[in-house]
C-alpha positions, 0 to 999 in steps of 0.5 A: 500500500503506498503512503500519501506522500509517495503518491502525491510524488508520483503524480508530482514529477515536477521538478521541487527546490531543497528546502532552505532550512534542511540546505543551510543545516547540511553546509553549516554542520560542523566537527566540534573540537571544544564544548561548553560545559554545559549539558544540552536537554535530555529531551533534545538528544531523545529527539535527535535519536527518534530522528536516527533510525529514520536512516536508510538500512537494507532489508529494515535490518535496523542494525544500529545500537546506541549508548547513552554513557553515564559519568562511570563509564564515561570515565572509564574510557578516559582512563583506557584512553589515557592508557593506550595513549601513554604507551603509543604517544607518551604521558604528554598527549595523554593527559593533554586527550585527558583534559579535553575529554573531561570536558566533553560534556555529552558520550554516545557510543554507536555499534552496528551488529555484525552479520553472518554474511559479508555484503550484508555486514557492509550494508549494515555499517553503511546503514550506521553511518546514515543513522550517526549522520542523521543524529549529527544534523538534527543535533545540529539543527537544535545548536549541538555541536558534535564530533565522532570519533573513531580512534584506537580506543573504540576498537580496544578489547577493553572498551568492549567490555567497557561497554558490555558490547560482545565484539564477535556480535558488534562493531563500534561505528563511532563513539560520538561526544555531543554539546553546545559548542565552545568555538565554531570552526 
């Protein structure tokens, strides 16, 4: 049964203009570097979530998980990070990454499952990066600026633990921080 919106575009088949609001909202979104401190509206983020799993995913798999990090855990990956940092890159830029993620003041983690077959895998993970763009612009769109992250430590053992996340059954897609922005690049 077809909805009204795609009959209406069927019959429709005139050229339409993109809307100016949605336009202006895909040029201007930008990676945040640097939040302010304080924390945007729960409802705000609920909404920017109900908007992410409008995206496009093959065969309505809906493979995307998400996870809102509470303080605990949040300072948990800080210290995992800080961890692998110290190793690879020294104490240094360590506590330099330390200082910046305290600051951050919103944590979502993003997974996608991993399915048995290989296309669909990569189907899925596409349909991931939809669902986090879609979340970007409609946060964007209410003032939050964000910044996904995709660096080693999303991909450690540890950080699946961190998460209660079974990596033979999940990929990280990203850990995404979230907040009004401290300086618009």
């Amino acid at each position: 049964m077809q909805n009204q919106a795609s009959a209406a575009h069927d019959q429709d088949q005139s050229p339409r203009q993109i809307d100016a609001t949605v336009a202006a909202v895909i040029r201007g979104r930008r990676t945040i570097g640097a939040f302010r401190p304080e924390v945007p509206p729960r409802e705000t983020i609920l909404a920017a979530l109900d908007l992410l799993r409008w995206a496009p995913n093959h065969k309505k798999t809906e493979p995307w998980h998400i996870m809102w990090l509470g303080s605990e855990s949040i300072q948990a990956v800080i210290d995992l990070n800080t961890r692998i940092l110290t190793e690879t890159k020294g104490a240094q830029e360590a506590e330099s990454k330390r200082k910046k993620w305290l600051e951050t003041p919103g944590w979502l983690v993003v997974t996608c499952n991993l399915a048995s077959d290989a296309f669909r895998r990569e189907e899925d993970y596409a349909a991931c990066c939809c669902a986090i763009q879609n979340l970007m612009l409609a946060l964007w769109s209410a003032g939050i600026g964000t910044k996904w992250s995709t660096g080693d430590v999303t991909r450690h053992p540890e950080f699946y633990k961190l998460i209660g996340v079974e990596p033979s059954q999940q990929r990280t897609v990203g850990l995404i921080w979230y907040g009004y922005p401290a300086v618009l690049p």
